[in-house]
C-alpha positions as CSV (number, residue, x, y, z in Angstrom):
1,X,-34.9,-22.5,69.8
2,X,-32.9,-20.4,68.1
3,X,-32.5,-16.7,69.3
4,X,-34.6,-14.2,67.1
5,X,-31.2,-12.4,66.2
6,X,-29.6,-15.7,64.9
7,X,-33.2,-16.2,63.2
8,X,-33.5,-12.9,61.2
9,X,-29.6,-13.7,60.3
10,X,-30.4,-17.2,59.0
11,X,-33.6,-16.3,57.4
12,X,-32.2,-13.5,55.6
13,X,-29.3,-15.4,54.7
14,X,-31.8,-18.2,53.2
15,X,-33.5,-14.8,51.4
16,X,-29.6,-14.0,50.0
17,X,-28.9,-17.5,49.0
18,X,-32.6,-17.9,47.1
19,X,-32.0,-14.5,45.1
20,X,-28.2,-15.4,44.3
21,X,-29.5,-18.7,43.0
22,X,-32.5,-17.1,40.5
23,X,-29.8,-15.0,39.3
24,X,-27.2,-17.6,38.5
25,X,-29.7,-19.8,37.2
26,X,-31.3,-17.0,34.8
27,X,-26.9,-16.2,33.2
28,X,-27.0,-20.3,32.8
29,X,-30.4,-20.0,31.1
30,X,-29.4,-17.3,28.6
31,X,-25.9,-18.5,28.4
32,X,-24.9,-15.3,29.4
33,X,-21.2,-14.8,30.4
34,X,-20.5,-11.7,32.9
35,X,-17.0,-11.0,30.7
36,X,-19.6,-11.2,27.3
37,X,-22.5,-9.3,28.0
38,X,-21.5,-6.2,25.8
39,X,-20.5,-8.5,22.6
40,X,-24.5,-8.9,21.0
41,X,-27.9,-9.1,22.3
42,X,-29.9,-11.9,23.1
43,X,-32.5,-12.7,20.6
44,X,-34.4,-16.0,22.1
45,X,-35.8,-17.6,18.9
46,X,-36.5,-14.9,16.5
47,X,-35.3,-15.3,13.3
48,X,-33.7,-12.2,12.7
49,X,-32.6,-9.4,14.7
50,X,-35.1,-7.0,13.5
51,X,-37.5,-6.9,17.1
52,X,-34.4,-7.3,19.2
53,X,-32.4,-4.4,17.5
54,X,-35.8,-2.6,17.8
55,X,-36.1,-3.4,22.0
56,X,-32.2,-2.1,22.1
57,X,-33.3,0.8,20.2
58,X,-36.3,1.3,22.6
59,X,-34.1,1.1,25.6
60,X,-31.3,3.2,24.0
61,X,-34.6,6.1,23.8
62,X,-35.4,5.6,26.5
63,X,-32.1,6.5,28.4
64,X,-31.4,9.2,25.7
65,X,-34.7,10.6,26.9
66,X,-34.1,9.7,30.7
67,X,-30.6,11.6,30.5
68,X,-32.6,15.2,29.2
69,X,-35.5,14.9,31.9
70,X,-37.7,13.2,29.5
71,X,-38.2,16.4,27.5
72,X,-39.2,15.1,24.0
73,X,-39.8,11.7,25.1
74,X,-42.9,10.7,23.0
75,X,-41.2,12.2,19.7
76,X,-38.5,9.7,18.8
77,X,-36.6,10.2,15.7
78,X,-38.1,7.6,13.7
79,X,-40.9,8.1,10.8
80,X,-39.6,11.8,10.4
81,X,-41.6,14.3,10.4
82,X,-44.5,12.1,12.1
83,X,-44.8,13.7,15.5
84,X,-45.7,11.0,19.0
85,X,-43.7,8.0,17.1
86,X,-42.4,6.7,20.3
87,X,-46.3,5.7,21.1
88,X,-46.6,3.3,18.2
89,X,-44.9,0.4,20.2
90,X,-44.4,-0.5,23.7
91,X,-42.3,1.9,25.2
92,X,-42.3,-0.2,28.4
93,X,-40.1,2.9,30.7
94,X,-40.0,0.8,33.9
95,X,-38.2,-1.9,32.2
96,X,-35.7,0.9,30.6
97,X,-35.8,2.6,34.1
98,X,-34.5,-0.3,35.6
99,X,-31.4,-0.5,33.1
100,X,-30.4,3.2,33.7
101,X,-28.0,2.8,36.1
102,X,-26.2,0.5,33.7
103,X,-25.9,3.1,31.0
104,X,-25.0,6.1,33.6
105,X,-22.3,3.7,34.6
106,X,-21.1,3.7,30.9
107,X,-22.4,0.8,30.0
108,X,-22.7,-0.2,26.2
109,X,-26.0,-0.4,24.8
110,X,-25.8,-4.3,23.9
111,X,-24.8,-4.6,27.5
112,X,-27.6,-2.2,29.0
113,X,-30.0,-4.4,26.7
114,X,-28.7,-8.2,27.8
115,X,-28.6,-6.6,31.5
116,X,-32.4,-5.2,30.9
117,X,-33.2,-8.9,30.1
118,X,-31.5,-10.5,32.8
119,X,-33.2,-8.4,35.5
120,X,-36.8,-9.1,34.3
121,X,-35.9,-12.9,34.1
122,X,-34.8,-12.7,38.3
123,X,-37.5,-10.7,38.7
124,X,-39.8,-12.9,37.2
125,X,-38.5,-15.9,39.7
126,X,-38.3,-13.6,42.7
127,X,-41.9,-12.2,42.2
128,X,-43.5,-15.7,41.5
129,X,-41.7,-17.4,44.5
130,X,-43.2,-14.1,46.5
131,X,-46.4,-14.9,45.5
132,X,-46.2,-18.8,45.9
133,X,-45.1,-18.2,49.5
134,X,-47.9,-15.8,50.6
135,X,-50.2,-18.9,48.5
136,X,-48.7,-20.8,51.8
137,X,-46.5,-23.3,50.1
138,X,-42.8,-23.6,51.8
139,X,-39.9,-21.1,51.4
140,X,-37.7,-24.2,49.3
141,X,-40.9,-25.1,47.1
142,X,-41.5,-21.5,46.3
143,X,-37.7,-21.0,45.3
144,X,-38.4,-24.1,42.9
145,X,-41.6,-22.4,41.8
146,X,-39.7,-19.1,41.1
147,X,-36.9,-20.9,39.1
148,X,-39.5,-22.6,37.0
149,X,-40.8,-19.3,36.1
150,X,-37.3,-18.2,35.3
151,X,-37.0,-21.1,32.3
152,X,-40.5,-21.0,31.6
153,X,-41.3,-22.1,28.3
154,X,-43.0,-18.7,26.7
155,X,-40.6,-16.5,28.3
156,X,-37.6,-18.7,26.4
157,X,-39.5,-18.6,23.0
158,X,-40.2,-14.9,23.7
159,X,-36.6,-13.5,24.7
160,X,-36.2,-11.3,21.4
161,X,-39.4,-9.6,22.8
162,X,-38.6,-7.7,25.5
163,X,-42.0,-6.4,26.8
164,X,-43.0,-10.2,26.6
165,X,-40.8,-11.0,29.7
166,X,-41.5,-9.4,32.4
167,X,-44.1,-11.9,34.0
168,X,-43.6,-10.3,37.9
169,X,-46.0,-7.9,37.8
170,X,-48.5,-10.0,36.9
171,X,-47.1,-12.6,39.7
172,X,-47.4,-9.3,42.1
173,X,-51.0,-8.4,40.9
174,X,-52.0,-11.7,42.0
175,X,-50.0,-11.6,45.1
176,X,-52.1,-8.1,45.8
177,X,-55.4,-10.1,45.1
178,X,-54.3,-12.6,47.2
179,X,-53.6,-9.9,50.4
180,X,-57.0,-8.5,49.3
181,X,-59.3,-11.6,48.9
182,X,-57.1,-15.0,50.1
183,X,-58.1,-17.1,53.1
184,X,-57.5,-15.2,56.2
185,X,-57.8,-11.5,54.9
186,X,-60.1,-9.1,54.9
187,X,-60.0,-6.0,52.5
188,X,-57.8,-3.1,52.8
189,X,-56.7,-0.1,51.7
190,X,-53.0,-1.1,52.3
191,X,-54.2,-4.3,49.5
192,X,-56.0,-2.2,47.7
193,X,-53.1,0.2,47.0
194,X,-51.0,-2.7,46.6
195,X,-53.0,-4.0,43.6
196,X,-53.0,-0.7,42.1
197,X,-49.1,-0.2,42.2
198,X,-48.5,-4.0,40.8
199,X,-51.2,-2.9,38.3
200,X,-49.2,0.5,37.1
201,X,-45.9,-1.3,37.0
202,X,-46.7,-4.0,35.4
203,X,-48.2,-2.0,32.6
204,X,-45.0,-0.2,32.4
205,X,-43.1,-3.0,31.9
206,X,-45.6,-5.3,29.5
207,X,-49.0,-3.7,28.5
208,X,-50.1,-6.9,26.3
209,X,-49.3,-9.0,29.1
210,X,-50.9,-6.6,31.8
211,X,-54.4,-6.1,29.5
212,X,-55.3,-9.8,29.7
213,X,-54.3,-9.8,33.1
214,X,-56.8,-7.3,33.9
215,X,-59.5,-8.9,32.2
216,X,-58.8,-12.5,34.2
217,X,-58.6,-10.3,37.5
218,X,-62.0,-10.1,37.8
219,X,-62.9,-13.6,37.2
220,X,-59.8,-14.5,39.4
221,X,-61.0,-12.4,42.2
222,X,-65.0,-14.0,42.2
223,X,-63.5,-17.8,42.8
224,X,-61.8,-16.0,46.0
225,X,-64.7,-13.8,47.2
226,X,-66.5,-15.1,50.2
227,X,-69.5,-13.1,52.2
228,X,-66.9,-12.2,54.9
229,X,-65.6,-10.0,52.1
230,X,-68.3,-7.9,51.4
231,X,-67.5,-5.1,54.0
232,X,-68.0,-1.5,53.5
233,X,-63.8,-1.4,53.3
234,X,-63.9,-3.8,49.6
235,X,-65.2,-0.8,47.6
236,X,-62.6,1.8,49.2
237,X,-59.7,-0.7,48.6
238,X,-60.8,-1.6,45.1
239,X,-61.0,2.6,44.5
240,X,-57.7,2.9,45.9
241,X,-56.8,0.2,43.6
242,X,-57.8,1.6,40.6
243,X,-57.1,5.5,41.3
244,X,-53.2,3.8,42.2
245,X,-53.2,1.8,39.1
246,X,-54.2,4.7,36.5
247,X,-51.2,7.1,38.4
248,X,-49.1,4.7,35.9
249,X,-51.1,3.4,33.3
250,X,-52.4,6.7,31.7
251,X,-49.0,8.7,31.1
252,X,-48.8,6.2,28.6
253,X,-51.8,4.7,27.7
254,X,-53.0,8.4,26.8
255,X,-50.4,9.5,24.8
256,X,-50.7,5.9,22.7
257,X,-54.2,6.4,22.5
258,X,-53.9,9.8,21.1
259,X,-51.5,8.4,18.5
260,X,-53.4,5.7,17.4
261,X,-56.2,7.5,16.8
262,X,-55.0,11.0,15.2
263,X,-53.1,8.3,12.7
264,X,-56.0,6.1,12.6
265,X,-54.4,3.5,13.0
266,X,-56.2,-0.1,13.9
267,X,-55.8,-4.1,13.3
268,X,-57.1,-5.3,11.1
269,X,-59.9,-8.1,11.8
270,X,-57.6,-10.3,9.6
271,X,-54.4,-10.3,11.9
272,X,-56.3,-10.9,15.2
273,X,-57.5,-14.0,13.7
274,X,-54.3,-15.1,13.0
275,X,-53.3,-14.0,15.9
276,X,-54.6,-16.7,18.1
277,X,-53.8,-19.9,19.4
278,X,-55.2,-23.5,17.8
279,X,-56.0,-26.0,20.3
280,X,-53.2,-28.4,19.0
281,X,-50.5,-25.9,20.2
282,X,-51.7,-25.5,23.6
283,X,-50.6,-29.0,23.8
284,X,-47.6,-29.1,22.2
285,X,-44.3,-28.4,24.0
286,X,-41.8,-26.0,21.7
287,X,-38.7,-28.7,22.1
288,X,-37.9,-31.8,23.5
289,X,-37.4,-32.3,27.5
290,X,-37.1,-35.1,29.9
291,X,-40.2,-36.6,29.1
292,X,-40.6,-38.2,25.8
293,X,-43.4,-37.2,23.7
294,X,-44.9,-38.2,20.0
295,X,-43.3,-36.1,17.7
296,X,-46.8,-34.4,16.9
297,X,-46.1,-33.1,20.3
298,X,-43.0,-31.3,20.0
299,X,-43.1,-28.4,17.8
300,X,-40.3,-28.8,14.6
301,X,-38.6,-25.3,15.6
302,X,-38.6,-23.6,19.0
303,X,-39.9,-20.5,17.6
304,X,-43.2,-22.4,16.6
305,X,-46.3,-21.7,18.4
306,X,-46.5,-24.3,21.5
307,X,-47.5,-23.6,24.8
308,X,-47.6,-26.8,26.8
309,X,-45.5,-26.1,29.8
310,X,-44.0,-29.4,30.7
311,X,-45.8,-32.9,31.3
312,X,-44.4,-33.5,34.3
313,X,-45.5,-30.0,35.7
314,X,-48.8,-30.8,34.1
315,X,-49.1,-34.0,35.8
316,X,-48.2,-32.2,39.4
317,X,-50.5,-29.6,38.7
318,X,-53.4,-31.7,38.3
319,X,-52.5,-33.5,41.2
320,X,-51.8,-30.1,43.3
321,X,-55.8,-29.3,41.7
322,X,-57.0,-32.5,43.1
323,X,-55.4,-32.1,46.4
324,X,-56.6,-28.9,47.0
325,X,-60.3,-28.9,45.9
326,X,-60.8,-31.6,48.8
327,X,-59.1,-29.2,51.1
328,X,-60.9,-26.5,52.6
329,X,-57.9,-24.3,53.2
330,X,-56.6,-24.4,49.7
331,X,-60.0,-24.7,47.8
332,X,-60.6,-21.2,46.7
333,X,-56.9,-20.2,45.9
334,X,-56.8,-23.5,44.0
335,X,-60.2,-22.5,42.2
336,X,-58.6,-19.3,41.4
337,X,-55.7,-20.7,39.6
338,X,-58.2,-23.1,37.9
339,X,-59.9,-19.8,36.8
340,X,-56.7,-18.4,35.8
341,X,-55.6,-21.2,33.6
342,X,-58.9,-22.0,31.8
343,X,-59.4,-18.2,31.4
344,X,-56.4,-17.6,29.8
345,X,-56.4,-20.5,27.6
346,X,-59.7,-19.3,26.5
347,X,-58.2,-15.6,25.6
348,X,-55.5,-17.0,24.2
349,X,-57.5,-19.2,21.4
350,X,-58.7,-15.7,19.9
351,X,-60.6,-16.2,17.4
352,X,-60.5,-20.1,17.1
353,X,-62.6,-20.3,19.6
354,X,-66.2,-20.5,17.8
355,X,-69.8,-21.2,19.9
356,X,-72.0,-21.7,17.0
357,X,-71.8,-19.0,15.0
358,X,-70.8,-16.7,17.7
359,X,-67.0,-15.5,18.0
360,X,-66.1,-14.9,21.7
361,X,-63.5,-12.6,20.7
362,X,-64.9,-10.7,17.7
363,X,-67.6,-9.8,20.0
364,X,-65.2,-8.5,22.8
365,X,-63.5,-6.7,19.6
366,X,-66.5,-4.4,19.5
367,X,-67.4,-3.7,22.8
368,X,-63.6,-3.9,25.0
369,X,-61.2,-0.8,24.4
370,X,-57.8,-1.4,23.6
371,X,-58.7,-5.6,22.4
372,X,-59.3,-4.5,18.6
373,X,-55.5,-3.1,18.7
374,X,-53.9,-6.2,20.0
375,X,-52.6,-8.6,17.4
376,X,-50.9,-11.7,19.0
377,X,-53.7,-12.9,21.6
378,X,-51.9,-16.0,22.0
379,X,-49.5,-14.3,24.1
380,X,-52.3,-14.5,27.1
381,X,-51.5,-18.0,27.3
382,X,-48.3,-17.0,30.1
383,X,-50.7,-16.5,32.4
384,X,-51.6,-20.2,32.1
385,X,-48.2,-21.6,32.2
386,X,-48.0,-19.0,35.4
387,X,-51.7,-20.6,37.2
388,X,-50.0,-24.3,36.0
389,X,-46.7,-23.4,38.0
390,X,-48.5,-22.6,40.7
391,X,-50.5,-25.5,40.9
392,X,-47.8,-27.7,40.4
393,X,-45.8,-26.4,43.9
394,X,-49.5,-26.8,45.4
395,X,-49.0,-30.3,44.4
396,X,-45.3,-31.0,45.2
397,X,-46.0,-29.0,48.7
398,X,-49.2,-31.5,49.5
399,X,-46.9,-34.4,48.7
400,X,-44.1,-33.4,50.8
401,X,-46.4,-32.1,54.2
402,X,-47.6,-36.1,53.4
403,X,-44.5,-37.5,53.5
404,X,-43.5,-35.6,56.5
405,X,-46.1,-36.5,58.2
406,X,-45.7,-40.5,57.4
407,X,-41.9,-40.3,57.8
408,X,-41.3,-38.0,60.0
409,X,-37.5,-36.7,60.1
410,X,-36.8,-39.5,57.7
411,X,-35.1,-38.2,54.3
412,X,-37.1,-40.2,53.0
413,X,-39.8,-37.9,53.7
414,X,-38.6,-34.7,51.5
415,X,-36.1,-36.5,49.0
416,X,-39.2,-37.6,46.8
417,X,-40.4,-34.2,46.4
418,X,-37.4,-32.5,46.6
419,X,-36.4,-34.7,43.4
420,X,-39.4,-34.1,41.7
421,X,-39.2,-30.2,42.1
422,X,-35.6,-30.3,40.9
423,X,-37.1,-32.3,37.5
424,X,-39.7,-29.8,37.5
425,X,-36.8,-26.7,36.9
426,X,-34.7,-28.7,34.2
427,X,-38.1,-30.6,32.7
428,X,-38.0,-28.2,29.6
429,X,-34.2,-26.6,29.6
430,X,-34.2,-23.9,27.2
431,X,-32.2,-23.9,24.3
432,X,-29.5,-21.9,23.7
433,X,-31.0,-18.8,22.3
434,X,-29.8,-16.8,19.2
435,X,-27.7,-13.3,19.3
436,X,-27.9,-11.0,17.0
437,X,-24.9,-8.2,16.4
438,X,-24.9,-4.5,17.0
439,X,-24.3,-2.6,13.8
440,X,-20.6,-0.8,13.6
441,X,-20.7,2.6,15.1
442,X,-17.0,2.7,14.3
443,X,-17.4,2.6,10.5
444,X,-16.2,5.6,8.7
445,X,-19.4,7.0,7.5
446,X,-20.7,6.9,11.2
447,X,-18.1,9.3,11.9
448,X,-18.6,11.4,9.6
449,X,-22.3,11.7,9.4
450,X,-22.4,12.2,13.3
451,X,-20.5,15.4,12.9
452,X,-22.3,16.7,9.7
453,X,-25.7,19.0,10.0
454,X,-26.9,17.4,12.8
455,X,-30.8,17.0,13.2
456,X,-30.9,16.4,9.5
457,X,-33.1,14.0,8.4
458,X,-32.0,10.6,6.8
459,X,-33.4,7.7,4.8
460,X,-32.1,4.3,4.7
461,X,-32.5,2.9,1.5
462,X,-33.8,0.3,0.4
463,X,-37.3,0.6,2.4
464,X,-38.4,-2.6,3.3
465,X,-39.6,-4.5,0.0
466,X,-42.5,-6.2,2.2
467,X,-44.4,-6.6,5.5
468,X,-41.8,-9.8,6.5
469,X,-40.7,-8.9,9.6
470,X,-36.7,-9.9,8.7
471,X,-36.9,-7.4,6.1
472,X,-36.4,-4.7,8.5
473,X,-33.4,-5.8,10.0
474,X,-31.7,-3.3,8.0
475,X,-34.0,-0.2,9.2
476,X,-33.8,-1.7,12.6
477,X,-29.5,-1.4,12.3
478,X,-29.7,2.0,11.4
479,X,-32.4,3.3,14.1
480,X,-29.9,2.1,16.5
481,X,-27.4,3.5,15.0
482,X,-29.1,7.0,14.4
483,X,-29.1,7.2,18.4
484,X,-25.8,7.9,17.7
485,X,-26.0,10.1,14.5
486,X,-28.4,12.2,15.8
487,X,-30.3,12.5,12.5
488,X,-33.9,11.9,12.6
489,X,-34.7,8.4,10.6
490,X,-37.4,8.6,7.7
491,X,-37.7,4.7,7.8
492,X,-38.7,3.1,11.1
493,X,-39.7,-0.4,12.8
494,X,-42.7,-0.6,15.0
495,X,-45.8,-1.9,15.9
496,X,-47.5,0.5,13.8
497,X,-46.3,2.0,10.6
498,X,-47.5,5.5,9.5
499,X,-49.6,6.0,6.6
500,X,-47.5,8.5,5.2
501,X,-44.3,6.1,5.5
502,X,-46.4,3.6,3.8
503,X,-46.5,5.7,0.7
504,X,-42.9,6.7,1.1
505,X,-41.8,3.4,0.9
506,X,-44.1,2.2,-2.1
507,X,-42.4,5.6,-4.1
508,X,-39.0,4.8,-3.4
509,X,-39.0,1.4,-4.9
510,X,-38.9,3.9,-8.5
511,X,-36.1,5.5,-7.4
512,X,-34.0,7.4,-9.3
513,X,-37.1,8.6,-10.8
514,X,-37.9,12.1,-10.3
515,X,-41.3,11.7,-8.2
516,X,-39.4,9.0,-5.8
517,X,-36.6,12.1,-4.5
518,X,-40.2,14.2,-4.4
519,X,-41.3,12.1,-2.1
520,X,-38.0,11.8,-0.1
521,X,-38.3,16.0,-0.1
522,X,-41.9,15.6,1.0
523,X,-40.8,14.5,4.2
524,X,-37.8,17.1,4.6
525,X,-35.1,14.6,3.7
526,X,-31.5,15.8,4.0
527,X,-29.1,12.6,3.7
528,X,-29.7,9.2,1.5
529,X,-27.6,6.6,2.9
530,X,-27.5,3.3,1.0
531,X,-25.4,0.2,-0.1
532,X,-22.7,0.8,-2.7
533,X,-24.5,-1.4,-5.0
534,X,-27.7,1.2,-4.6
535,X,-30.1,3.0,-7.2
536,X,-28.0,6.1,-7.0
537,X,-24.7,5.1,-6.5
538,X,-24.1,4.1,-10.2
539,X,-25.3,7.8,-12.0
540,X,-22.6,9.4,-12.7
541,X,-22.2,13.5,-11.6
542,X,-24.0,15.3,-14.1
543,X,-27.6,12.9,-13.9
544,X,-27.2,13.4,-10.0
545,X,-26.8,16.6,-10.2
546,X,-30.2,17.3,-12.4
547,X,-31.8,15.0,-9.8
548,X,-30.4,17.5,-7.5
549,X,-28.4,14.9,-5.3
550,X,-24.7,15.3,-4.4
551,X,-22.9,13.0,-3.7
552,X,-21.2,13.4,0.1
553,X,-18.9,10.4,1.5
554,X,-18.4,7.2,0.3
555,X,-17.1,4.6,2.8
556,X,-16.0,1.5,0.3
557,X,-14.7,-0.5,3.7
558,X,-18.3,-0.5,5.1
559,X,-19.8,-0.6,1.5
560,X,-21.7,2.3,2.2
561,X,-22.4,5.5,0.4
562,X,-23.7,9.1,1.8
563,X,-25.5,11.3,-0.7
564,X,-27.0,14.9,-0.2
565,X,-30.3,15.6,-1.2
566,X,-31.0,18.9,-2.5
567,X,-33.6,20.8,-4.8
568,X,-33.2,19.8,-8.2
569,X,-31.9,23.2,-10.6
570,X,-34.8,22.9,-12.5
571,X,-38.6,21.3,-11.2
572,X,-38.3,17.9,-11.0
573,X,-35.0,17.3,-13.0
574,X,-35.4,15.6,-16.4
């Protein structure tokens, strides 16, 4: 044997090797380049840069915010003068929290952003492969689990999302329920905390992801509950639990809440249908991988809605289900994933789902706080791919204790598996995701607009002509780019829009009539910065003036002209 000093030194070098490994293998994934991470941000498969400028712009908040002592923090300077803006998206702060250090360090905000995103995706391996180990399945198997994780499927398709990544608090809150409930433990208030802190940091990285976690914990922790459990210490660690969990969720949930509802702001019943999964894509795979499929079975774009994980990890899966249903120590944490993965393909079909007349999720709609306000419930289906993961190391870790046992030393006893589990990583490689380009803070106008009447608010014009989402790339370009104006923005990009920018935008599409500047003044507009080839750049000085607009800086290099909005001499001009 070896002595326990050498031990700790080889296990913790093992421990080194595993995280270096999730690490490189996440810079592979997003073909991300140490010397290139400051160049453009990662997009994943979105078709326009829109959502990732907007995460950027979150983070950038964020640190802006993080740098004063977070005075001002839910107020961000978009949607001017609309006060709590900040809580109309998710402002996920851990994940921002996390990227500090990179921006204290001087770090641009591309590369703050592409760094953000490469820390969830190792977390997301090293959190899963913490969990698969306390499951019970081997310290090489639960790396292989973790780098699954790390190229899962809806992660990949979801990269331009940031909030959408983080998977390891969720892998954590089942690793708590696992501490709290699995074979072997009784309930404690050590678990019970524990729950409660994955809980509140997992919120604060992904609130989507954390809500439909929440709702499958329950279920999740029933097919682990046996009477053993039911000791006078369960409802003190499920308090502690909770009372640890709310010390993070409601500094944010409350403030959102409070938002929402002083906008009145809700989904309509329209978009949560359309926000669900069909049955079709939950067996479709979004490209092609090792195993070949029916086209039917391969989405046509990798941005397409399709959520099978990988057949081959399917196939293990259902063999790791098999396995351990007949096995008394794996039955219940095997019929807890089984819960996990039916439950969450149930949430995930929204509204498709249909028992007679009765809509499942129309009914939990009325009656569940905080379900009426999500739009995309397809995005519950992670948790799936994350219960079909774990089964599949169940699987690969029954076959290789079986081998062992037939074969002994032999290689032959772990070559098999170990083969497999390699397949299992690669099965569905990712594709190489898009990147979309920072706007010029450079350019001329920047410069001087940065150093003229600061706090004064802007618009960007043109508003969005519609609802597409890619319309709002150029709003998105310049809420990144008023971080470093300092203006307040009258447009904005978020999950919710304000009523009042709403109208804005519809009265600006008249511009230069008279009532579109009213509007403009309405919302104590100070600067109009537009395209050369905009509705005011081609009135000459004498019409502007009667408008009362100035013109202010013209930067013909960036194509980009600055005018001065002021009270018109006379009403509303002619």
């Amino acid at each position: 044997m070896l002595p326990r000093a050498r031990l700790g030194r080889s296990v913790r070098a093992r421990e080194a090797l595993a995280a270096l490994g999730l690490l490189l293998l996440a810079m592979l994934a997003l073909r991300l380049p140490p010397w290139g991470l400051g160049e453009a941000i990662v997009s994943g498969t979105e078709p326009c840069g829109t959502v990732p400028l907007a995460m950027a712009w979150t983070l950038g908040w964020s640190f802006d915010r993080f740098d004063a002592g977070l005075s001002g923090y839910w107020n961000a300077p978009i949607f001017h003068s609309t006060p709590g803006t900040f809580a109309l998206s998710e402002p996920m702060p851990l994940v921002a929290a996390l990227a500090w250090p990179a921006h204290l360090l001087g770090a641009s905000l591309a590369a703050a952003t592409n760094l953000a995103l490469l820390t969830q995706l190792w977390l997301d391996g090293w959190l899963v492969r913490r969990w698969l180990r306390r499951l019970g399945v081997g310290r090489a198997l639960g790396t292989a689990g973790g780098a699954i994780v790390v190229v899962l499927p809806f992660v990949h398709q979801e990269l331009g999302v940031l909030p959408l990544v983080p998977v390891w608090g969720i892998a954590w809150m089942l690793t708590a329920l696992h501490e709290l409930l699995g074979p072997g433990r009784r309930p404690s208030l050590r678990a019970g905390v524990e729950l409660g802190l994955a809980t509140g940091a997992s919120w604060l990285c992904s609130e989507q992801l954390t809500f439909f976690a929440v709702l499958l914990l329950g279920p999740c922790a029933l097919a682990l509950l046996r009477r053993r459990h039911l000791v006078r210490a369960l409802p003190l660690a499920l308090g502690s639990a909770a009372l640890t969990a709310g010390v993070g969720v409601l500094p944010v949930a409350l403030p959102q809440r409070h938002a929402l509802s002083s906008l009145g702001l809700r989904r309509p019943a329209k978009s949560r249908r359309e926000g669900g999964a069909r049955p079709v894509e939950l067996a479709r795979t979004p490209w092609r991988g090792l195993v070949p499929l029916p086209s039917s079975l391969v989405a046509k774009r990798p941005s397409d809605r399709a959520f099978e994980p990988g057949p081959l990890r399917t196939v293990v899966a259902l063999g790791g289900a098999a396995h351990g249903l007949r096995r008394r120590r794996w039955r219940r944490p095997v019929a807890m994933l089984l819960v996990l993965i039916v439950g969450a393909a149930l949430l995930a079909l929204g509204a498709h789902l249909r028992l007679g007349p009765f809509v499942p999720a129309e009914g939990l709609a009325r009656v569940l706080p905080g379900y009426d306000r999500i739009r995309s419930v397809f995005r519950a289906v992670v948790l799936a791919q994350l219960g079909v993961v774990a089964l599949c190391t169940v699987g690969l870790h029954a076959w290789r204790t079986r081998q062992r046992l037939h074969r002994r030393r032999s290689p032959r006893g772990w070559l098999a598996p170990a083969l497999v589990a390699g397949l299992a990583v690669v099965e569905l490689w990712p594709p190489a995701p898009h990147v979309t380009s920072m706007p010029d803070a450079d350019a001329r106008w920047v410069s001087w607009l940065r150093d003229t009447e600061p706090g004064a608010a802007m618009a960007w014009l043109p508003f969005a002509p519609s609802g597409d989402v890619c319309d709002f790339e150029p709003t998105a370009r310049m809420m990144v780019l008023g971080l470093e104006l300092r203006h307040p923005l009258v447009n904005g990009y978020s999950s919710y829009f304000p009523g009042r920018t709403d109208r804005t935008a519809r009265d600006t599409r008249t511009l230069p009539e008279p009532r579109a500047l009213q509007r403009l003044r309405g919302v104590h507009t100070r600067f109009i910065v537009s395209p050369r080839d905009g509705p005011l750049s081609e009135l000459d000085a004498s019409t502007l003036a009667a408008l009362g607009v100035e013109p202010a800086f013209d930067d013909p290099d960036a194509g980009i002209v600055v005018v001065r909005l002021l009270e018109p001499p006379t009403g509303d001009g002619p």
